[in-house]
C-alpha positions as CSV (number, residue, x, y, z in Angstrom):
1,X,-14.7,27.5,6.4
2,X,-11.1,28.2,5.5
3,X,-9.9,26.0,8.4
4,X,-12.4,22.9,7.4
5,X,-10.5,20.0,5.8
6,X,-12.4,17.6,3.7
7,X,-10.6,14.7,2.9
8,X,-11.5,12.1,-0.1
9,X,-11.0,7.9,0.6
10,X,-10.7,7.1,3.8
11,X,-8.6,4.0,3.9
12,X,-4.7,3.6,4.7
13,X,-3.8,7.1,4.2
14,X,-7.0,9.1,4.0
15,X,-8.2,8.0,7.2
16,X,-4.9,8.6,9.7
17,X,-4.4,12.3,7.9
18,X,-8.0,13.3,8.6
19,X,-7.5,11.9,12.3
20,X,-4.2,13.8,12.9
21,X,-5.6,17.4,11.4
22,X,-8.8,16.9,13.9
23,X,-6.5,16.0,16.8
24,X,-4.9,19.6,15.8
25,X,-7.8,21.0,16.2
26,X,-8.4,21.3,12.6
27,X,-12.4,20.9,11.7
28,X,-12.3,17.8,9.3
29,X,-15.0,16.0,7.3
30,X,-13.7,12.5,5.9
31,X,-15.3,11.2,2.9
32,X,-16.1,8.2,1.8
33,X,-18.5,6.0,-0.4
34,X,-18.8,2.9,1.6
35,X,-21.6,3.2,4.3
36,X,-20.1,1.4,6.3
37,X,-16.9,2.9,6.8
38,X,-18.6,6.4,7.1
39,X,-20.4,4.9,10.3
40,X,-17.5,3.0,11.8
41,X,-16.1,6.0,11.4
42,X,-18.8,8.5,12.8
43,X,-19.0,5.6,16.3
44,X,-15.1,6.0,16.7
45,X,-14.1,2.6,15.4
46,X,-11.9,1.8,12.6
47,X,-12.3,-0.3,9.5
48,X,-8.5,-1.3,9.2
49,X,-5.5,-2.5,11.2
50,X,-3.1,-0.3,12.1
51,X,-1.4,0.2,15.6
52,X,-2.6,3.0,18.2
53,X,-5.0,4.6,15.1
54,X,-8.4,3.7,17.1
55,X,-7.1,5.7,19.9
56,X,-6.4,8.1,17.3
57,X,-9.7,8.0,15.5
58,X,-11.5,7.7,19.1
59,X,-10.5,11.3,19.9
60,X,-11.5,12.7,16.6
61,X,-14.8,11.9,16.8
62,X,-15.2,12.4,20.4
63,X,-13.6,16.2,19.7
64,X,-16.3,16.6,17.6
65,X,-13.5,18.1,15.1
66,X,-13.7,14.7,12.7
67,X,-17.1,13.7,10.9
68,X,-17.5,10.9,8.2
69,X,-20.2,11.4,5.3
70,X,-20.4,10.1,1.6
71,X,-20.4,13.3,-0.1
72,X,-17.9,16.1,-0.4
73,X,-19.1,19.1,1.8
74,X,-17.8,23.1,1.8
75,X,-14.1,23.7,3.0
76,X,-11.1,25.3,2.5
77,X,-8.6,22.3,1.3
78,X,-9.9,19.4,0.0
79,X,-7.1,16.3,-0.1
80,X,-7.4,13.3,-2.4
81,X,-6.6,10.0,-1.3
82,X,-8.2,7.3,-3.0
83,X,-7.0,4.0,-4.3
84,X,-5.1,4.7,-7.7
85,X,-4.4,0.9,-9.0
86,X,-3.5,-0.5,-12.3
87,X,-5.8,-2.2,-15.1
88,X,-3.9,-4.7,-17.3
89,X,-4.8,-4.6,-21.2
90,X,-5.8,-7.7,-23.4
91,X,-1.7,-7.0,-24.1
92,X,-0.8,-7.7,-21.2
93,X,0.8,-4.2,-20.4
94,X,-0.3,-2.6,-16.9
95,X,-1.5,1.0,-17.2
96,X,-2.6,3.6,-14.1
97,X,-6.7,3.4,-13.4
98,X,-7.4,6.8,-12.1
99,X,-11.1,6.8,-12.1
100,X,-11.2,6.5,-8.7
101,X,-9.1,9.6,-9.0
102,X,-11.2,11.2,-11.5
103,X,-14.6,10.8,-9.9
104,X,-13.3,12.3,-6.8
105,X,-12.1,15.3,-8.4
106,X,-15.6,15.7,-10.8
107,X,-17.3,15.7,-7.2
108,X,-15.7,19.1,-6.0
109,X,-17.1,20.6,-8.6
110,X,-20.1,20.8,-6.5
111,X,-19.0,22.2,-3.6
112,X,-15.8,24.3,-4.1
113,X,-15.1,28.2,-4.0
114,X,-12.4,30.5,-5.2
115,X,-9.2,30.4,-3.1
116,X,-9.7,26.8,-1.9
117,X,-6.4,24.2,-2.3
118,X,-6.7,20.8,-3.5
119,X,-4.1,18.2,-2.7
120,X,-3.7,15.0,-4.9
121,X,-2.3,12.6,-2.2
122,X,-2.9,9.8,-3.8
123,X,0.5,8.1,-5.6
124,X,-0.1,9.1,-9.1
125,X,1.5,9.1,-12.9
126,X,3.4,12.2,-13.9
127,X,1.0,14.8,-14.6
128,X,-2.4,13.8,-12.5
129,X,-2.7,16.7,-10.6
130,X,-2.8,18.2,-14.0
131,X,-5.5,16.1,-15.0
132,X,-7.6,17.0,-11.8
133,X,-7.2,20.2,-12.3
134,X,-8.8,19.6,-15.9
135,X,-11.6,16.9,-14.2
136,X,-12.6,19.8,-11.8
137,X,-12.2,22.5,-14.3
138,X,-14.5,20.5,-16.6
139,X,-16.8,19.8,-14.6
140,X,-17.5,22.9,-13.1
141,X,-18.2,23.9,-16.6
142,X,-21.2,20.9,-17.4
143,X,-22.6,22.2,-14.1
144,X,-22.7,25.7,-15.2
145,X,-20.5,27.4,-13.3
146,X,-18.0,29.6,-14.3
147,X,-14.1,29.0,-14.3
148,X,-12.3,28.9,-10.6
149,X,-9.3,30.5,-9.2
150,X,-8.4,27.1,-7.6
151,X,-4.8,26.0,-6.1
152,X,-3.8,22.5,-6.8
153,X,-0.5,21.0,-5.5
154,X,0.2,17.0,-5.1
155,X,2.0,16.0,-1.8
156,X,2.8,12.7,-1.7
157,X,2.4,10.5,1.4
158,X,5.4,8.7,2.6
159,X,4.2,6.5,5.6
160,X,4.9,2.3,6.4
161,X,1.7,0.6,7.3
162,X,2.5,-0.8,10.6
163,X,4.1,3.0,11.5
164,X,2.2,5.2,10.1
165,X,1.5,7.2,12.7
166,X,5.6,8.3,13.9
167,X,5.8,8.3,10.0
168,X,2.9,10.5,9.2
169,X,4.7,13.3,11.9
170,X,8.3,12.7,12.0
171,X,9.2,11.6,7.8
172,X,9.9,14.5,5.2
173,X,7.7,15.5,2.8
174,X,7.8,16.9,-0.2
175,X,4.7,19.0,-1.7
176,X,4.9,20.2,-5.4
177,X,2.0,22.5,-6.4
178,X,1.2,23.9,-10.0
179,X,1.8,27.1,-8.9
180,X,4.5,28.7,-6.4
181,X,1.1,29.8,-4.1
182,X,-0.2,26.8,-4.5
183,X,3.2,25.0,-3.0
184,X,3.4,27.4,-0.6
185,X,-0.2,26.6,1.1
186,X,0.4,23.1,0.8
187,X,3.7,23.9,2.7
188,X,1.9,25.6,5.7
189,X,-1.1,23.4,5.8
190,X,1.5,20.0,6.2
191,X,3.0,22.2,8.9
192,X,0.1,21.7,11.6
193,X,1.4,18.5,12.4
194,X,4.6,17.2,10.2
195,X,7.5,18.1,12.5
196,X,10.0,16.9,9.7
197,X,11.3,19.1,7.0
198,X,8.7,19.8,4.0
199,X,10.5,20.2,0.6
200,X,8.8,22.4,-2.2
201,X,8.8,21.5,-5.7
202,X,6.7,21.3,-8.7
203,X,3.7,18.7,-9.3
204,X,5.3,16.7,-11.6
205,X,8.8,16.5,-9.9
206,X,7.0,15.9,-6.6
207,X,5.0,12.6,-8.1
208,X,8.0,11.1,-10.0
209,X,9.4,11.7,-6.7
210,X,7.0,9.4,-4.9
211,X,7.5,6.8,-7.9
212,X,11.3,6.5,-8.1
213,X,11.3,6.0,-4.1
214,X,9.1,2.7,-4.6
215,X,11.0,2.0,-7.7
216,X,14.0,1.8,-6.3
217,X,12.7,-0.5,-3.7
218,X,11.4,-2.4,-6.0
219,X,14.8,-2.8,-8.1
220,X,16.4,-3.7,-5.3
221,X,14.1,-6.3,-3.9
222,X,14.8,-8.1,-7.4
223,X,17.9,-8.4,-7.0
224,X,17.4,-10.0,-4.0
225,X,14.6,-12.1,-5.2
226,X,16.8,-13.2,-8.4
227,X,19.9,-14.3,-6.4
228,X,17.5,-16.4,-4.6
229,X,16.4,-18.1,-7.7
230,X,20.1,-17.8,-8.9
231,X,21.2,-19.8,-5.1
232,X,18.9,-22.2,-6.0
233,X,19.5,-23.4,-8.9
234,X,23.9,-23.3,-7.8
235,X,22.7,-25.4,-4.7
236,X,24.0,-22.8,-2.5
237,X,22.5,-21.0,0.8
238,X,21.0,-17.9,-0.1
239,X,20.3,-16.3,3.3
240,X,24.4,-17.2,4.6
241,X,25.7,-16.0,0.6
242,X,23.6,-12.5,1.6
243,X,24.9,-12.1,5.2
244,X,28.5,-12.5,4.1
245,X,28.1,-10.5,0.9
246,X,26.7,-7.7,3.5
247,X,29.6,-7.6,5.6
248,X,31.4,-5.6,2.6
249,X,31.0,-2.1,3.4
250,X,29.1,-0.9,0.8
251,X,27.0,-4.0,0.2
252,X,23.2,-4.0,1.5
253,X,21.3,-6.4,-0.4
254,X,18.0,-6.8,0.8
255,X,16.1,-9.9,2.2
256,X,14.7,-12.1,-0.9
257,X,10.4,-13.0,-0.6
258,X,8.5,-15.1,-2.3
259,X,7.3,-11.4,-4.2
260,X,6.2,-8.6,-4.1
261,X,3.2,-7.3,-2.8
262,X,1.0,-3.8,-1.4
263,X,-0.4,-0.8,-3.2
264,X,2.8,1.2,-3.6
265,X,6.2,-1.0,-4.7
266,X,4.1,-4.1,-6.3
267,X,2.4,-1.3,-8.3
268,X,3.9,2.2,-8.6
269,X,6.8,0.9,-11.0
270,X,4.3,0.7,-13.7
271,X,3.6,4.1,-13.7
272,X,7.0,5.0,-14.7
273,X,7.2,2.1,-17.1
274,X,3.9,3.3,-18.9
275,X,4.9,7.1,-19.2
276,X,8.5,5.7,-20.5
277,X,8.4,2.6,-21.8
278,X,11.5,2.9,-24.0
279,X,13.7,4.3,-21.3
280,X,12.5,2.2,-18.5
281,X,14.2,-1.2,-19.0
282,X,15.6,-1.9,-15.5
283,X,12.5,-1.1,-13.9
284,X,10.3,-3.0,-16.3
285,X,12.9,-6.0,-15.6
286,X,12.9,-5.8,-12.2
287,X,9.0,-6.0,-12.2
288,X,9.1,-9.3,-14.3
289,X,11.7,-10.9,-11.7
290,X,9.3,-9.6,-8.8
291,X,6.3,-10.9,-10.0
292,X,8.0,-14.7,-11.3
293,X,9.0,-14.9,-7.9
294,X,5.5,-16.7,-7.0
295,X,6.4,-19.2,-9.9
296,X,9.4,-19.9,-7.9
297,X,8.0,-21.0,-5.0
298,X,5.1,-23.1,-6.3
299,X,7.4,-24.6,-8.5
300,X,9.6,-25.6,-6.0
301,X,6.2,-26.7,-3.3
302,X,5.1,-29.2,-6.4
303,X,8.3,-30.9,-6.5
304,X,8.3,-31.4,-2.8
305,X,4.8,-31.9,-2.2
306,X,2.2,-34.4,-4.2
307,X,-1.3,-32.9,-5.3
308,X,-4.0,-33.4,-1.9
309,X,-1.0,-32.8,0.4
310,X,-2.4,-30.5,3.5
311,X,-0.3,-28.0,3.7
312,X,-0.3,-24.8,6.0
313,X,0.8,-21.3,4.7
314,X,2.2,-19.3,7.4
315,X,1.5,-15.9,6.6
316,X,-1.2,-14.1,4.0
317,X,-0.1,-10.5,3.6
318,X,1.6,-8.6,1.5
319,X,4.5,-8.1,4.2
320,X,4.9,-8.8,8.1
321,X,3.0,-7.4,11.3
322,X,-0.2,-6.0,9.1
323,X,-3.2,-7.4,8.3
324,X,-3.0,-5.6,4.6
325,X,-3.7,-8.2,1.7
326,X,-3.0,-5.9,-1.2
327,X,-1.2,-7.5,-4.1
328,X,-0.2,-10.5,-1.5
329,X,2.3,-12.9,-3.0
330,X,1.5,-15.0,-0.1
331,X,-2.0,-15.0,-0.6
332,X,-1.6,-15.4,-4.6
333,X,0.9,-18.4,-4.0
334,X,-1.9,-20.1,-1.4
335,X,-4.8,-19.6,-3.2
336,X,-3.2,-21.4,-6.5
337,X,-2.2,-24.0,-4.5
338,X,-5.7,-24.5,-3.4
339,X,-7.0,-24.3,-7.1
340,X,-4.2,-27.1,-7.6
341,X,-6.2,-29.4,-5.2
342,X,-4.0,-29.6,-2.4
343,X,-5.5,-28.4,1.3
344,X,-4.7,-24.9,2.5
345,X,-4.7,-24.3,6.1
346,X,-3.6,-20.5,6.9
347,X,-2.0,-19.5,9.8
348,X,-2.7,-15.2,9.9
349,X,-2.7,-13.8,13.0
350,X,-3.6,-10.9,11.7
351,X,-6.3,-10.7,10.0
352,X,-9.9,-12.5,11.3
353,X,-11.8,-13.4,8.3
354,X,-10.5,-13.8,5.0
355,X,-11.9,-12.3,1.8
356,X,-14.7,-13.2,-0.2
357,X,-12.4,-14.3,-2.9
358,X,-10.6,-17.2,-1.0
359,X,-13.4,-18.6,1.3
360,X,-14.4,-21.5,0.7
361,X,-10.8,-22.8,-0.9
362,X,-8.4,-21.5,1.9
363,X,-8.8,-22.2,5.9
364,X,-8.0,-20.2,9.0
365,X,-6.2,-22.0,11.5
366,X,-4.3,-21.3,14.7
367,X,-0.7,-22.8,15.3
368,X,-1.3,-25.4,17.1
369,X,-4.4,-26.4,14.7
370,X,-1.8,-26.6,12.0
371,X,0.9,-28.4,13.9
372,X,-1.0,-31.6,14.1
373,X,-3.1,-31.0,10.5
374,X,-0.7,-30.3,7.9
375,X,2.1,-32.4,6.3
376,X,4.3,-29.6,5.1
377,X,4.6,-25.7,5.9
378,X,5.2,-23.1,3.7
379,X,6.6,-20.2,5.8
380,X,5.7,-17.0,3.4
381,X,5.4,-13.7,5.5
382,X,7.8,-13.1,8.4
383,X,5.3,-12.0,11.5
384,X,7.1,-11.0,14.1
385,X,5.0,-14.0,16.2
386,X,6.4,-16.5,13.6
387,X,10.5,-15.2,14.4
388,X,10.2,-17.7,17.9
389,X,9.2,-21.0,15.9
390,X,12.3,-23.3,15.6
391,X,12.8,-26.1,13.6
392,X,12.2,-28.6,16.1
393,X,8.5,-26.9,16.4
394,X,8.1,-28.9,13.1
395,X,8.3,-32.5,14.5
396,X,10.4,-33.5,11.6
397,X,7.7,-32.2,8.8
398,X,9.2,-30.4,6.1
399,X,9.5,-26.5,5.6
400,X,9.7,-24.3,3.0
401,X,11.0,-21.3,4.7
402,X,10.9,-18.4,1.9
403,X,12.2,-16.1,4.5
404,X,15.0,-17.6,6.0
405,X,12.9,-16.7,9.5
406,X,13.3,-20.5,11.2
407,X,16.6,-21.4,12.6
């Protein structure tokens, strides 16, 4: 039992890590508390887009080393990787929810034994794997059982959907436990597979680490985003004032969006920003500019475009080549539009069926369908497929290219 994995949330992260410790012939179980995903799962089939991972997945199961089931079972590490999102108070301020967090970490109470590690995967405040340490240690008590000898360490995923699985292997990670022994197990268990170098620290450093990487993205995409909004107003080209800016040597300015979206950059500033609040002004700034940005836009698509104009949104998700609608700008700016009254058509490649939320106002269409429907096109996400449209593709019909894609 010292060798079995159980691994908590099997989505975008939880679901790739289980697969790669069963391909290394680790025994895993994968939790999760949708049924559904625990029989995809338990057939070989995934539940999310993500290149090569059903091959992945596939020879999991068919090992017989990877098994899906709702509830935690015995084993010797248990990693947490559940969603960890923000809730936003009547005050408007956005603070961590980690009750997805939480309940995962009351559920080993149930099941674990002295010795065993438990890893907080899941990108977390300063001072979570703290808290599960509490959550477990608390709930052991209500259930009677006496106090633990548990190891607890957080180690941080670093992995870009749409790579994930180089990433997972070849990226550096850092693990941080709350104890030297508990680092150290972390360090060797990350081993099996990660052929990069693994970096110990302590918990806390190890998730500020995790936050200040998406932080820093995140200031740096508002820069981008404001010199858009700054190019605008000036009447000047954004995308050729960026390309010549870049040709300094140390000048990189990123590409400006129409926002920010995801799990990790759209929402892992705030948990900085709600443990600091005082000290945090850039970030907190460069949040605001990051989520006007979808202002921007619509205002400048209802100054161009009347009210019951069909227009076609090319692109939903939160960024290009994945079918992940997380915290979509894209998919805000279209649905508004919608609520507005003018006629969405959405050009996705990929993703099939659209969410609950936006059927009903918004409307998949191919290309072509689009082409000869819509008056206008809003170009939002740059998909790879979307790089070999030109303008003359447009028959004369105006764009609103927000990522300077079209030539």
């Amino acid at each position: 039992m010292s060798d079995t994995i159980c691994v908590l949330g099997l989505g975008y992260i939880g679901l790739p890590t289980a697969s790669i410790f069963a391909t290394k012939g680790r025994q895993v179980w994968g939790v999760d508390v949708n049924p559904t995903v625990v029989e995809t799962i338990n057939h070989g089939r995934i539940h999310i887009h993500e290149p090569d991972l059903d091959v992945l997945v596939r020879a999991a199961v068919q090992s017989g080393n990877l098994k899906a089931t709702r509830q935690p079972v015995p084993a010797g590490t248990y990693i947490i990787a559940v969603p960890t999102p923000f809730k936003v108070t009547p005050q408007g301020e956005r603070l961590a929810d980690l009750s997805f967090v939480e309940a995962a970490a009351r559920s080993l109470a149930a099941v674990v034994a002295p010795g065993n590690l438990i890893i907080l995967e899941s990108t977390s405040p300063v001072g979570t794997t703290e808290k599960v340490q509490g959550w477990v240690a608390d709930e052991l008590q209500k259930q009677g059982r006496p106090p633990l000898a548990l190891l607890y360490a957080h180690c941080p995923e670093r992995i870009l959907p749409g790579q994930m699985l180089k990433e997972l292997v070849a990226n550096d990670r850092i693990v941080g436990g709350l104890t030297p022994a508990a680092s150290e197990a972390a360090k060797k268990l990350y081993a099996t597979f990660c052929s990069a170098a693994i970096f110990v620290t302590d918990a806390r450093t190890a998730e500020l680490a995790k936050l200040t990487e998406n932080a820093f993205r995140d200031v740096n995409i508002a820069f981008a985003n404001e010199l858009s909004m700054i190019c605008d107003k000036l009447q000047v080209n954004v995308w050729d004032l960026i390309r010549l800016a870049n040709r300094h040597p140390r000048v990189k300015i990123l590409q400006p969006g129409p926002g920010v979206g995801g799990h990790c950059i759209a929402v892992d500033p705030w948990f900085i920003i709600e443990a600091a609040p005082a000290e945090a002004r850039l970030l907190r700034m460069a949040r605001e500019v990051n989520d006007a940005k979808p202002q921007h836009i619509l205002a400048q698509i209802r100054q161009r475009f009347p009210v019951g104009t069909t227009l076609a949104c090319l692109g939903l998700t939160f960024k290009a080549n994945v079918d992940d609608l997380r915290e979509s700008p894209a998919l805000a700016i279209a649905l508004q539009l919608a609520s507005e009254g003018y006629r969405v058509l959405a050009v996705e490649p990929h993703v099939r069926t659209l969410p609950p939320a936006s059927q009903g106002h918004l409307q998949l269409v191919s290309m072509p369908e689009a082409l000869a429907q819509a008056a206008g096109f809003l170009l939002l996400v740059d998909h790879r497929v979307f790089g070999e449209l030109r303008l003359a593709d447009f028959q004369g019909k105006p764009l609103l290219d927000t990522r300077g894609l079209v030539k």
